[in-house]
C-alpha positions as CSV (number, residue, x, y, z in Angstrom):
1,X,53.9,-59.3,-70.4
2,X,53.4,-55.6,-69.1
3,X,55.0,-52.9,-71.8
4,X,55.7,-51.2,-69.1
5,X,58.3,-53.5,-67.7
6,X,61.4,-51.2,-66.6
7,X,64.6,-54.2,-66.4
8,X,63.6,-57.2,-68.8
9,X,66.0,-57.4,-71.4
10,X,68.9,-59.8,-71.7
11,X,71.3,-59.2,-74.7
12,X,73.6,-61.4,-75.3
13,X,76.6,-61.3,-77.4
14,X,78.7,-64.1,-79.1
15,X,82.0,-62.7,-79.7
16,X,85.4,-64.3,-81.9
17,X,88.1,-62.2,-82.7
18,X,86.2,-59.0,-82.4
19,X,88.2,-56.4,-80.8
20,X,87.3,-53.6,-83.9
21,X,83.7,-53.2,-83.2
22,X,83.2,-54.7,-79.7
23,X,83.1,-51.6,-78.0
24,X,80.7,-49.8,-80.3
25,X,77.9,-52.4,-80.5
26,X,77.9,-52.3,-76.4
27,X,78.0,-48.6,-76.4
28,X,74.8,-49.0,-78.4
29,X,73.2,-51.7,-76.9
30,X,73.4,-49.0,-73.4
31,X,71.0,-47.2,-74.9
32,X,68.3,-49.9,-75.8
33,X,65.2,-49.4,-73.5
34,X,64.0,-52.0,-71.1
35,X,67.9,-53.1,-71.1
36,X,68.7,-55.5,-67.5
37,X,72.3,-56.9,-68.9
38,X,74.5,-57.3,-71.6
39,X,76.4,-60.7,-71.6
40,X,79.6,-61.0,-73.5
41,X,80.7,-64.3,-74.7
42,X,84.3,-64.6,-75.7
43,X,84.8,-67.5,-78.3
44,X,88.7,-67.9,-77.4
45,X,89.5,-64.9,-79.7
46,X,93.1,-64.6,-80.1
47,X,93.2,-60.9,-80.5
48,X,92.4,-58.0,-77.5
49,X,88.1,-59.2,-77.8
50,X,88.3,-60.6,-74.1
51,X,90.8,-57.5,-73.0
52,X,88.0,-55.3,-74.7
53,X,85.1,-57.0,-73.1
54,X,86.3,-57.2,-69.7
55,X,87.3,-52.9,-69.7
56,X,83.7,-52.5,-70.6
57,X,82.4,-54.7,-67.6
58,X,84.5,-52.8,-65.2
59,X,82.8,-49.9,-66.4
60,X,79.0,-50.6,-66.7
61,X,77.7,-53.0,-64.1
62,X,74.9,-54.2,-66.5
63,X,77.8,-56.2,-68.3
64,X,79.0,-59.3,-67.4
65,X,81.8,-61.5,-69.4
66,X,81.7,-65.5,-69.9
67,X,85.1,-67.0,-71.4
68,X,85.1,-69.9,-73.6
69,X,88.0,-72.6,-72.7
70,X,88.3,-73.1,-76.2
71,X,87.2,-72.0,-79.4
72,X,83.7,-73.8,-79.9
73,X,81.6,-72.1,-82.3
74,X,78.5,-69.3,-81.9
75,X,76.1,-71.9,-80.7
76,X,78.1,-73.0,-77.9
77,X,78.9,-69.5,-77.0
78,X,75.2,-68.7,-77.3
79,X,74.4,-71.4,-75.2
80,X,76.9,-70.3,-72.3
81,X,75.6,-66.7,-73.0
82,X,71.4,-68.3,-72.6
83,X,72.5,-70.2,-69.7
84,X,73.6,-66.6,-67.6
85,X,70.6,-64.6,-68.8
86,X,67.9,-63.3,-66.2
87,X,65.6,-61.3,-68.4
88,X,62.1,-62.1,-69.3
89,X,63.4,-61.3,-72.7
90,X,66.1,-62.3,-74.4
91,X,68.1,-61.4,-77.7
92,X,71.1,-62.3,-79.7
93,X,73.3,-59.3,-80.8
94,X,76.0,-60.2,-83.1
95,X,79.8,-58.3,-82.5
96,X,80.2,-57.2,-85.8
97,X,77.9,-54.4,-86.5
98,X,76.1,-55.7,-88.9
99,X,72.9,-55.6,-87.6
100,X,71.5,-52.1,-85.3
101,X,71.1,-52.4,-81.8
102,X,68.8,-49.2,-82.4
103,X,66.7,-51.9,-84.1
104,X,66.4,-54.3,-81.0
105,X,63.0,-51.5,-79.6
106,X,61.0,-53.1,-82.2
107,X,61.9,-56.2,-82.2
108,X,60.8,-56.8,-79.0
109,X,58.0,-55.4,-78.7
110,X,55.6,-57.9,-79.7
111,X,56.7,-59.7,-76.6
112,X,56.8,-57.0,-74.4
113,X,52.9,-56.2,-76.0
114,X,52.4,-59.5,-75.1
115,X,51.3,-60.4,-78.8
116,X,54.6,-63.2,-79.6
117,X,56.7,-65.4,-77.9
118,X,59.7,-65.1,-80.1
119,X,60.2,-62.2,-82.7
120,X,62.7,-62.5,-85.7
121,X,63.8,-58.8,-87.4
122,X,63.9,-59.8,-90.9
123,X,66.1,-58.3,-93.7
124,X,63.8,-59.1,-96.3
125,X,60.9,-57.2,-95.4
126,X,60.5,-53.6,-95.6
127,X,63.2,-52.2,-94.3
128,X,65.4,-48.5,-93.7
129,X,68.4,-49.7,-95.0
130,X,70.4,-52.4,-96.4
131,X,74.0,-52.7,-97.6
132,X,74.0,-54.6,-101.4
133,X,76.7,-57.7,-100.8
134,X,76.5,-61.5,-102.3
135,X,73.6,-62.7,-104.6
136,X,74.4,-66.1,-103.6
137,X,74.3,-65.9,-100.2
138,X,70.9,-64.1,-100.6
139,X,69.9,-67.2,-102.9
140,X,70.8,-69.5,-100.1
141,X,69.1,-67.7,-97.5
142,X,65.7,-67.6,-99.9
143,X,66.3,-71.1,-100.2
144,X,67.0,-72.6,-96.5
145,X,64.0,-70.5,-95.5
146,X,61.7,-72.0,-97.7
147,X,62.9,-75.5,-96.9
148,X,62.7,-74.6,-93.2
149,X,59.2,-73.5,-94.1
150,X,57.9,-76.7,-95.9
151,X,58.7,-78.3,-92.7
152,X,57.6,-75.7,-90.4
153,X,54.5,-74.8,-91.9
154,X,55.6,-71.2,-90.7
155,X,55.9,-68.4,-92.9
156,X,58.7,-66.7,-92.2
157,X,61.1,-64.7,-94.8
158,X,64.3,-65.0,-92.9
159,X,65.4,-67.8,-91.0
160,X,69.1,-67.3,-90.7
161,X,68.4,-64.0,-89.5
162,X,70.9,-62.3,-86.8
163,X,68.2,-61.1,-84.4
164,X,66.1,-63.4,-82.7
165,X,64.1,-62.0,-79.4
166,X,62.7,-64.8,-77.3
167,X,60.7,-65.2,-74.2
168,X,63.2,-65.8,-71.2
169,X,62.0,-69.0,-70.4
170,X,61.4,-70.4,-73.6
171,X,65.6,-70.2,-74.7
172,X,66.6,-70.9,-71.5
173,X,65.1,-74.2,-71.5
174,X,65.5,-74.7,-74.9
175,X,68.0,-78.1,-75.3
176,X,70.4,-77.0,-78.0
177,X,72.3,-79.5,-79.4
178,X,73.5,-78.1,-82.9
179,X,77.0,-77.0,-83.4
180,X,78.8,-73.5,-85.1
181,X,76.0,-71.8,-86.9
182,X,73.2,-74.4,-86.7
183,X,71.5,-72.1,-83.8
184,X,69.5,-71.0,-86.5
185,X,67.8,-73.3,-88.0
186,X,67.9,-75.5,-84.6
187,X,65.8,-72.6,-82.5
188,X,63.2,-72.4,-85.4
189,X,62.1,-75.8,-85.5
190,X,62.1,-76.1,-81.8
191,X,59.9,-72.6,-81.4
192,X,57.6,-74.3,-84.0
193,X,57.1,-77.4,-82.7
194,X,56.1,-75.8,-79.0
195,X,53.8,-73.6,-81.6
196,X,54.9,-70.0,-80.2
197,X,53.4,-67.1,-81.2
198,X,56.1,-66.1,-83.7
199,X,56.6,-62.9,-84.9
200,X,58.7,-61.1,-87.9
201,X,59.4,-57.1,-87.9
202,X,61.7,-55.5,-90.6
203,X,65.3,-54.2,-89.9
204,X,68.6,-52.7,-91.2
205,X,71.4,-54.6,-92.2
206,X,74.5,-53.6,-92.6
207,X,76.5,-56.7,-93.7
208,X,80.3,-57.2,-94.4
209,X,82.5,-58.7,-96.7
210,X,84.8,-61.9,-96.1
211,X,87.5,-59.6,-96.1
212,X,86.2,-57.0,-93.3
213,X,85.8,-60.7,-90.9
214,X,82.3,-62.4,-92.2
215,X,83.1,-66.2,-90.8
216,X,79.9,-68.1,-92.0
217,X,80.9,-70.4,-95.4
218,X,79.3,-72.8,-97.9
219,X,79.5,-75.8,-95.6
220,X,78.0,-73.9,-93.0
221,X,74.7,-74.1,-95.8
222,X,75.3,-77.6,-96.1
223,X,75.0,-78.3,-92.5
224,X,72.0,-76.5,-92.3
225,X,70.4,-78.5,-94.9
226,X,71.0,-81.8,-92.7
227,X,69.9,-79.5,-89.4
228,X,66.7,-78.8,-91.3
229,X,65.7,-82.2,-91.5
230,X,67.2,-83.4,-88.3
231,X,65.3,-80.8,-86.1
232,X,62.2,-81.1,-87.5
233,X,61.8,-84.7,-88.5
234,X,64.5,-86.8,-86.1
235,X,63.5,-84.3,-82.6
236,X,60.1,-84.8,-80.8
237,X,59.2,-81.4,-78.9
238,X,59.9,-83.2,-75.2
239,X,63.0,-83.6,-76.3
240,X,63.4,-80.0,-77.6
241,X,62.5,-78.5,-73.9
242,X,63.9,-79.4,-70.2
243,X,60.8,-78.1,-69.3
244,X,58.0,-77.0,-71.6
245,X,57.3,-73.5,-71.1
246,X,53.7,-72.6,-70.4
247,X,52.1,-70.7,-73.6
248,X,48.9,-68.8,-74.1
249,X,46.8,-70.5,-76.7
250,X,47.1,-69.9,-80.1
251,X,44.2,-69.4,-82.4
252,X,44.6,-72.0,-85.4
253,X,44.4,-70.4,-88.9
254,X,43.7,-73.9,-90.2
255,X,43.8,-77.3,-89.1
256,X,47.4,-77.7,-89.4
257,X,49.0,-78.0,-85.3
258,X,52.3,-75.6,-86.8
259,X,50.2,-72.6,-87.8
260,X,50.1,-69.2,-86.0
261,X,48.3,-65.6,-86.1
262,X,50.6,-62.8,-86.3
263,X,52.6,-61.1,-89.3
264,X,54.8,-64.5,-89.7
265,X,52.3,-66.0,-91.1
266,X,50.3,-63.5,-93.1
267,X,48.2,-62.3,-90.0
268,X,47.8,-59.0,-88.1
């Protein structure tokens, strides 16, 4: 993929009852380079997020807005949101603020370098800034990324992270059959089992409290427990894809078929 691609980027935005910091995160995600559109899924909020999203479509004609008939989760609203997209790169920007769409230049620039397939911003590497919020949630996270890991063989330090960049074709014909927030864990097995180039960069994170609207909850670990096994034991990789996407080769770091070059796994 040419760096110097003008129009490539497809953000796209699963939204629930997010009128407060809609508008913001699309003002920001304006001024990302390489930006093609900005699609806005609204989960069925029940407060002004559609009103919100729609007033910021008829004013920039990069953004376009996809209603949910019911409330349904962030998978399926990602999925809807996938299914729009036109850009030979595509990324998932959460409504809430908590992570910085002046982050989203670096984590896509493996891809546009050519270098990955699919780039995850982590919070746990070195990073600008991070706000200090629940040690158990942190515990989980460590935990579901090293069990995604063992079955992965892919080194990664954040797997429920927010910001996942992927090449166009590659989400698109992605089959996703998980529900609420098993995207995560569902779209790393599936990337690992096509053996993508996969890359990690750091990034901010600005998380929030239950009371200031974070949704994910304990059973939302436990499901991704069962996900983790499901995804990559219980799923073959043609029934992961439509249509397998065409990859450049990757050069094996050992004789393992789920190992990759790049900084995910200790490389470049």
């Amino acid at each position: 993929m040419n760096s110097k691609m003008s129009e490539c980027l497809s953000v796209v935005i699963p939204a629930y009852n997010e009128e407060a910091t809609l508008r913001n995160v699309v003002q920001k995600i304006l001024a990302v380079p390489h930006l093609l559109e900005v699609v806005i899924v609204d989960d069925c909020s029940n407060d002004a997020t559609g009103k919100v999203a729609e007033e910021l479509a008829r004013q920039h004609a990069k953004i376009k807005v996809l209603h949910q008939p019911t409330n349904r989760g962030k998978t399926e609203a990602l999925k809807t949101g996938f299914a729009s997209t036109r850009g030979d790169i595509v990324i998932v920007q959460d409504a809430d603020l908590e992570y910085d769409p002046s982050d989203i230049a670096e984590v896509i620039a493996p891809i546009l370098a050519d270098e990955a397939d699919v780039v995850y911003g982590s919070r746990f590497l070195v990073r600008r800034a991070a706000r200090a919020l629940y040690f158990y949630h942190y515990l989980a996270n460590k935990g579901l990324t090293f069990l995604s890991n063992l079955f992965t063989n892919v080194n990664l330090t954040d797997v429920e992270t927010g910001y996942k960049a992927f090449r166009g074709d590659i989400i698109r014909e992605m089959k996703i059959t998980s529900s609420h927030f098993g995207f995560e864990i569902e779209v790393t097995a599936k990337v690992a089992k096509l053996r993508c180039r996969i890359y990690e960069v750091p990034i901010s994170y600005y998380g929030r409290t239950y009371e200031e609207g974070k949704k994910i909850g304990p059973m939302d670990g436990v499901a991704a427990l069962w996900y983790i096994i499901k995804f990559n034991l219980f799923c073959s990789l043609e029934n992961s894809y439509r249509l397998l996407p065409a990859l450049r080769p990757a050069l094996s770091l050992d004789a393992s078929p789920n190992a990759y070059p790049g900084p995910a796994n200790g490389g470049r």
